[in-house]
C-alpha atoms as one frame of an Amber mdcrd trajectory, in Angstrom:
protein
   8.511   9.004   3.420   9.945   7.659   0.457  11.778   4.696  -1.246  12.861
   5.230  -5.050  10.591   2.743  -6.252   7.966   3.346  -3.301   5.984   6.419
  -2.158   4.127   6.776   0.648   2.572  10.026   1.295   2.357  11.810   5.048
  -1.564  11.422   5.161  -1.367   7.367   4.791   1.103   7.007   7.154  -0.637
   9.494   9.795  -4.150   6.952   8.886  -1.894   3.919   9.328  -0.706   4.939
  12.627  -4.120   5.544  13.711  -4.893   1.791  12.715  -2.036   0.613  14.030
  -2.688   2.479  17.513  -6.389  -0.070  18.149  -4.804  -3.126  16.944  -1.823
  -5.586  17.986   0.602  -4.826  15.059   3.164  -2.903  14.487   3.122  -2.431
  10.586   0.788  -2.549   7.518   1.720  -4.594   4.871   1.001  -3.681   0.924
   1.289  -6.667  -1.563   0.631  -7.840  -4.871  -1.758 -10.977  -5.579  -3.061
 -12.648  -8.376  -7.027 -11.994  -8.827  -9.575  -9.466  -8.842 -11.410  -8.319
 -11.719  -8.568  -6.599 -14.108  -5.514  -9.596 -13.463  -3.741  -8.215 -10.033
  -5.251  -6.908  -6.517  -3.910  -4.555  -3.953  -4.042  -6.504  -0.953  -3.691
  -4.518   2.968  -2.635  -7.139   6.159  -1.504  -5.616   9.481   1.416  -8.002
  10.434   3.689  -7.213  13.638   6.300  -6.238  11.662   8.638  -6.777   8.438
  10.322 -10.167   7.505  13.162 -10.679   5.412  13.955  -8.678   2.608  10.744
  -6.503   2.889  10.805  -2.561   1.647  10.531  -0.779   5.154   9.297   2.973
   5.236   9.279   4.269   8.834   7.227   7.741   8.976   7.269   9.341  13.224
   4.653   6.662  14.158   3.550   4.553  11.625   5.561   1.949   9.500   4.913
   0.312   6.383   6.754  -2.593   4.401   6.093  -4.263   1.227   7.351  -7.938
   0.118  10.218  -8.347  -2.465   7.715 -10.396  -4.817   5.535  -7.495  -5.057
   7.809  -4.629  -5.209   8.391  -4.618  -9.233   4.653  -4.339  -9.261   4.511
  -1.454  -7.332   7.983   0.536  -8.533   7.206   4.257  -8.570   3.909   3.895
  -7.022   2.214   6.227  -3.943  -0.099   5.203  -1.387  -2.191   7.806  -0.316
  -5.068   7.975   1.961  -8.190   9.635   0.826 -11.145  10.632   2.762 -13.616
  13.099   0.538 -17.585  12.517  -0.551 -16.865   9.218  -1.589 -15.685   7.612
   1.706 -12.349   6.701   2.899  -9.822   5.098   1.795  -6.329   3.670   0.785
  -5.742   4.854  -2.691  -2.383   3.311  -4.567  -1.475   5.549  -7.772   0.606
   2.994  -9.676   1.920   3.781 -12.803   2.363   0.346 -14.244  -1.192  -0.016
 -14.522  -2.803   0.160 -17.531  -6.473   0.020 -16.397  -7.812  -0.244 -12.738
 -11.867  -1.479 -11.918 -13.569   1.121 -10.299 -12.891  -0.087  -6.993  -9.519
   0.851  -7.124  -8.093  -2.269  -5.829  -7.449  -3.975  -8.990  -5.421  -3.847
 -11.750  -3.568  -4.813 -14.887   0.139  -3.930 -16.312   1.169  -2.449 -18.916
């Protein structure tokens, strides 16, 4: 499932539907925030559903939106979900960033 500026790939959605199935929420929620160690953080909330002007992307079972505020910051990006030797995880491939810590949730632009 796909928006132009927005990716996100079968696997995440079939994790986040999984999630969503144990909890009280109907959506997970990608943003942008100030902070972490390289300027900007990836942050994850499961919220009941989207608000406003949010991105939407509905997969079967699973939906995910991102605020208007953090959008630019995530134009032509993919979440994925990874599970291999080094755990599991949500994994955003962002082009806009120049560098990333080696946590993978932070980041700084171009």
């Amino acid at each position: 499932m796909s928006d132009a500026s927005f990716q996100v790939t079968p696997r995440a959605l079939t994790r986040v539907a999984k999630i969503l199935a144990g909890e009280h929420a109907g959506a997970l929620r990608v943003s942008v925030e100030g902070g972490g160690c390289s300027g900007f953080q990836y942050r994850y909330d499961l919220v009941e559903g989207p608000e406003g002007d949010d991105l939407v992307i509905a997969g079967d079972t699973a939906t995910v939106v991102v605020d208007p505020v953090s959008l630019p910051f995530l134009a032509g990006a993919e979440l994925d979900y990874v599970d291999d030797l080094m755990g599991q995880s949500f994994q955003i491939k962002n082009p806009n960033a120049q560098s990333s810590c080696g946590c993978g949730t932070s980041f700084s632009l171009l």
